[in-house]
C-alpha positions in Angstrom: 48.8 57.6 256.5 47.8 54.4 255.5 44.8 55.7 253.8 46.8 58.3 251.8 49.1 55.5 250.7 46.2 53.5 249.2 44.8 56.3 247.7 47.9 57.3 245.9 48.2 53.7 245.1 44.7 53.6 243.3 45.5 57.0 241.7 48.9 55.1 240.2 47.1 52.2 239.0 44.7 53.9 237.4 47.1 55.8 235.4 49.2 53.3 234.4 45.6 51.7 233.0 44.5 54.8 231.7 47.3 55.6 229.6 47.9 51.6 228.7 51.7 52.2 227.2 54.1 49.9 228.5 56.7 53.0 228.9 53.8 53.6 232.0 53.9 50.1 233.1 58.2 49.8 233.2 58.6 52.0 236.7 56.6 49.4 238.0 58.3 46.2 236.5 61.5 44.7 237.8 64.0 45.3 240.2 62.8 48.6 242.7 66.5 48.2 244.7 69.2 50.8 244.2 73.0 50.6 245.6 73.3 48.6 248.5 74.6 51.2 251.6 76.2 49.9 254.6 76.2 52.3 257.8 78.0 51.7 260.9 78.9 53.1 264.3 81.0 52.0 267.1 80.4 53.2 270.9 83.0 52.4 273.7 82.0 51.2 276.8 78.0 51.2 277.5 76.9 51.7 281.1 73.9 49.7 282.3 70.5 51.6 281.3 72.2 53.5 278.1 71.1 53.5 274.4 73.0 53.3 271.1 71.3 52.9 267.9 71.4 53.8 264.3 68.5 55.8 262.6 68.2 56.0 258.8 65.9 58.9 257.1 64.4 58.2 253.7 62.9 54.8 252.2 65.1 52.0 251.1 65.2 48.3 251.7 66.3 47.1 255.1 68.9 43.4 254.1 70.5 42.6 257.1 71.8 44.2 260.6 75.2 42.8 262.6 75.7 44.0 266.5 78.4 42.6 268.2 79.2 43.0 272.1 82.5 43.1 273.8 82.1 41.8 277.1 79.3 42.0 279.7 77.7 40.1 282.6 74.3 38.9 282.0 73.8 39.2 278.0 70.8 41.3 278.9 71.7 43.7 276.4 68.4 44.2 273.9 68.1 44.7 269.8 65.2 46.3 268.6 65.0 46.5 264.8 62.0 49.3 263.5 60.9 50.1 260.3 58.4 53.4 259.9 57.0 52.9 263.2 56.7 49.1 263.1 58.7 46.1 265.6 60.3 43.9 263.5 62.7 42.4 266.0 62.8 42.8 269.6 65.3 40.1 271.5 68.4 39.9 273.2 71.8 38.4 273.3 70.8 35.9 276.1 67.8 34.9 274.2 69.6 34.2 271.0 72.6 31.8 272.9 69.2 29.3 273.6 69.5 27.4 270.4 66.2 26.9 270.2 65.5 31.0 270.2 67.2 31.1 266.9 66.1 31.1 263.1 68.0 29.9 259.8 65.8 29.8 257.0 66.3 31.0 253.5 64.3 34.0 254.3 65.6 35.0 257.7 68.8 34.7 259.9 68.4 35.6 263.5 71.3 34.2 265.7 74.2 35.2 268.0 78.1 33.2 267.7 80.3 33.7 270.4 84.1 34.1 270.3 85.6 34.4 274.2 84.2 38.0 275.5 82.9 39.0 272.1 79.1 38.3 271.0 78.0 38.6 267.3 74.0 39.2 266.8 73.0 38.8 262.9 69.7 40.1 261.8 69.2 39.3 258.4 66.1 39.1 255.8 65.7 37.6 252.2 64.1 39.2 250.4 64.8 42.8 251.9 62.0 44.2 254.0 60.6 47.9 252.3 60.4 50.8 254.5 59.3 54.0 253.3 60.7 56.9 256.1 62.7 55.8 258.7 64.9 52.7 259.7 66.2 52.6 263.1 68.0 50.1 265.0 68.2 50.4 268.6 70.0 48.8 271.1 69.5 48.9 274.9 72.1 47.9 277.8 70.8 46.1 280.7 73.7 44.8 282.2 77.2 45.6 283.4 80.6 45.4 281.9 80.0 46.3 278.5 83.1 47.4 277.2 82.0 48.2 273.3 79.3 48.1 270.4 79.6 48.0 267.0 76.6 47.8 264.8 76.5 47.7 261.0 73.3 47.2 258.5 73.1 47.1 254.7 70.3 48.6 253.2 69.3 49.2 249.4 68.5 52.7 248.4 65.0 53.2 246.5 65.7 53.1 242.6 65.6 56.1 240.9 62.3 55.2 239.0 60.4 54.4 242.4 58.0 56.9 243.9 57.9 57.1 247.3 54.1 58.9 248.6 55.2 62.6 249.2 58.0 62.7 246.7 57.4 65.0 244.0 59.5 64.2 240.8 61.6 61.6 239.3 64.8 61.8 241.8 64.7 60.9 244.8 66.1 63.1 247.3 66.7 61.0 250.6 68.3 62.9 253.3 69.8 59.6 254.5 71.1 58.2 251.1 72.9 61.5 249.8 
């Protein structure tokens, strides 16, 4: 795959080259994000050894995740952020209440806040992080007592003048961002 992208990538370039007109050269120039979209999904009570997750279909730019947890024993309940294939973040809620497990940078927010039985994970990125086919943010329960989830991200869609490797045309036709 990633041999097909580079070669589709050369081919580009040399176009753009070839024909030398700065019409070419614009779908390359500025901003590539479209309309931020937010998707979320709330699950009730989460047995110990039980999955939630949200998966997006398409290519976009992942900007930040929030998963918050109602209750639980241990805070052995796992995020896993993927984009096409690759870990991003792996951790969990007991690792992120260690101050010294967290991140604030202006590039990336990685931390959890408290409030009584409810735990608040924030996963976010500056500048947004590309993905070209699927997004998926998983979350696994290892412990007992979890009485709900809630996870949200934001995403950007693709602009309409980017060109994704196996999209023919102009449009974009995303399954997830319709």
């Amino acid at each position: 795959m990633l041999h097909r992208f580079q070669s589709v990538l050369l081919v580009f370039a040399a176009a753009c080259a070839w024909i030398g007109s700065t019409a070419a050269l614009a779908c390359v120039e500025g901003d590539l994000r479209g309309e931020a979209v937010t998707f979320e999904r709330a699950v009730g009570p989460t047995a110990a050894g039980k999955d939630a997750a949200i998966q997006v279909l398409g290519a976009g730019w992942f900007h930040a995740a929030e998963v918050v947890k109602e209750g639980g024993s241990t805070d052995n309940t796992y995020v896993t952020l993927e984009l096409d294939g690759q870990q991003i973040v792996s951790t969990s809620f007991a690792n992120l209440k260690n101050q010294w497990m967290q991140l604030s940078t202006p590039y990336i927010v990685l931390n959890v806040k408290t409030d009584g039985n409810k735990n608040t994970m924030t996963i976010w990125y500056a500048p947004e992080l590309k993905f070209r086919g699927i997004a998926a943010l998983r979350i696994e329960v290892q412990e007992d007592g979890v009485d709900g989830l809630r996870m949200r991200t934001v995403m950007n869609k693709p602009a309409p003048h980017e060109h994704p490797p196996g999209q023919p045309g102009t449009a974009l036709a995303l399954p997830a961002f319709k």
